[in-house]
C-alpha positions as CSV (number, residue, x, y, z in Angstrom):
1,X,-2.8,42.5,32.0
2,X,-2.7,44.6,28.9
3,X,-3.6,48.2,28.9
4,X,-6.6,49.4,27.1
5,X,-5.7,50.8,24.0
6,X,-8.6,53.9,23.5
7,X,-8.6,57.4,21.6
8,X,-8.7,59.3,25.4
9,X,-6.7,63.0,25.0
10,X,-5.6,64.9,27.5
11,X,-7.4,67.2,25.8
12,X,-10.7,65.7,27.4
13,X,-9.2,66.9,30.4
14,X,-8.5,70.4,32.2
15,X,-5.0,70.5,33.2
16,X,-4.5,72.6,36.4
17,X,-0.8,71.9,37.1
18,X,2.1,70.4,36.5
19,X,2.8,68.2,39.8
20,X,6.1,67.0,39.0
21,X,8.0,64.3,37.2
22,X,8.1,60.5,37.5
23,X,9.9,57.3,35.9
24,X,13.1,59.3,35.7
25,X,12.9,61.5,33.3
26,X,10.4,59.4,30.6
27,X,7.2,61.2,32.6
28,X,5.2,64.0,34.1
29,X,2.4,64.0,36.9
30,X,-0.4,66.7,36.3
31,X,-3.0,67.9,38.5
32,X,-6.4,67.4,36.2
33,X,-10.0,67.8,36.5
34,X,-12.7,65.9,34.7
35,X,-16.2,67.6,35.5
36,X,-16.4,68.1,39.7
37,X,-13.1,65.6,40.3
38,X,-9.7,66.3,40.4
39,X,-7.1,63.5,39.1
40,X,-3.6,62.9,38.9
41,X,-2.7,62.4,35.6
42,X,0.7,60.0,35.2
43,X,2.0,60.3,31.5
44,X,4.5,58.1,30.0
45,X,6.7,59.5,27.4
46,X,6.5,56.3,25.0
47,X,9.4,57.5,22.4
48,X,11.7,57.1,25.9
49,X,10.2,53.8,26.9
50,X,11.4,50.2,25.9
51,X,9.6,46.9,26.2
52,X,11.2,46.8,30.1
53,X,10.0,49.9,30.8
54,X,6.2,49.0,29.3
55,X,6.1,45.6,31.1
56,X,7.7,47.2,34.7
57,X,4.7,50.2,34.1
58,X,1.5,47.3,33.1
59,X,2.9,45.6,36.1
60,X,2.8,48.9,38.6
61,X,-0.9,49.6,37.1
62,X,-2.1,45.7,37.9
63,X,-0.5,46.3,41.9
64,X,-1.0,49.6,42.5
65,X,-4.9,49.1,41.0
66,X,-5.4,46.3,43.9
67,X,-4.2,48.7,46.9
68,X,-6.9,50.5,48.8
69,X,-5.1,52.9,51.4
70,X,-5.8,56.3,52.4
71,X,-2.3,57.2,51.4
72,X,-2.4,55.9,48.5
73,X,-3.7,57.1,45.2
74,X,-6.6,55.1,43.2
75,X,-5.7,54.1,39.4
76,X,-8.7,55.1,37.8
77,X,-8.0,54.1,34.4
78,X,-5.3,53.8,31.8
79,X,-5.2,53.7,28.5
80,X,-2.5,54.4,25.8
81,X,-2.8,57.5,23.8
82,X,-1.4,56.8,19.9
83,X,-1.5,60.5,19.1
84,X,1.1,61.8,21.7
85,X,2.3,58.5,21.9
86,X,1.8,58.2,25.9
87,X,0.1,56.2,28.4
């Protein structure tokens, strides 16, 4: 699976909070909205990441995308942003 690489900034999105942090310390999950939805946004700090790091995070996107559970948070999308170097 390869992730999608497309011009998306968080700046398309209204950040409501800071959630906490994930992936050690290489990311940060905000609270977002897009239009009437709210969305956790997980963003990858890709300065901190190597190629382990990238493949281990494609492969969490490919499982975690196939899980439907109540519990469980739907991947809506991902992409890699060039700008701010995240995905």
């Amino acid at each position: 699976m390869k992730l999608v690489k497309r011009e998306i900034m968080l700046e398309d999105l209204e950040i409501v909070s800071r959630l906490g942090s994930c992936c050690g310390s290489m990311g940060t999950v905000l609270l977002a909205r897009k239009g009437n939805k709210l969305l956790a946004v997980k963003k990858i700090d890709l300065d901190r990441a190597n190629a382990k790091h990238f493949i281990a995070l494609q492969r969490e996107i490919l499982l975690v995308r196939q899980l439907l559970h109540p519990n469980i948070l739907s991947i809506q999308d991902s992409f890699v942003n060039s700008q701010c170097k995240s995905v």
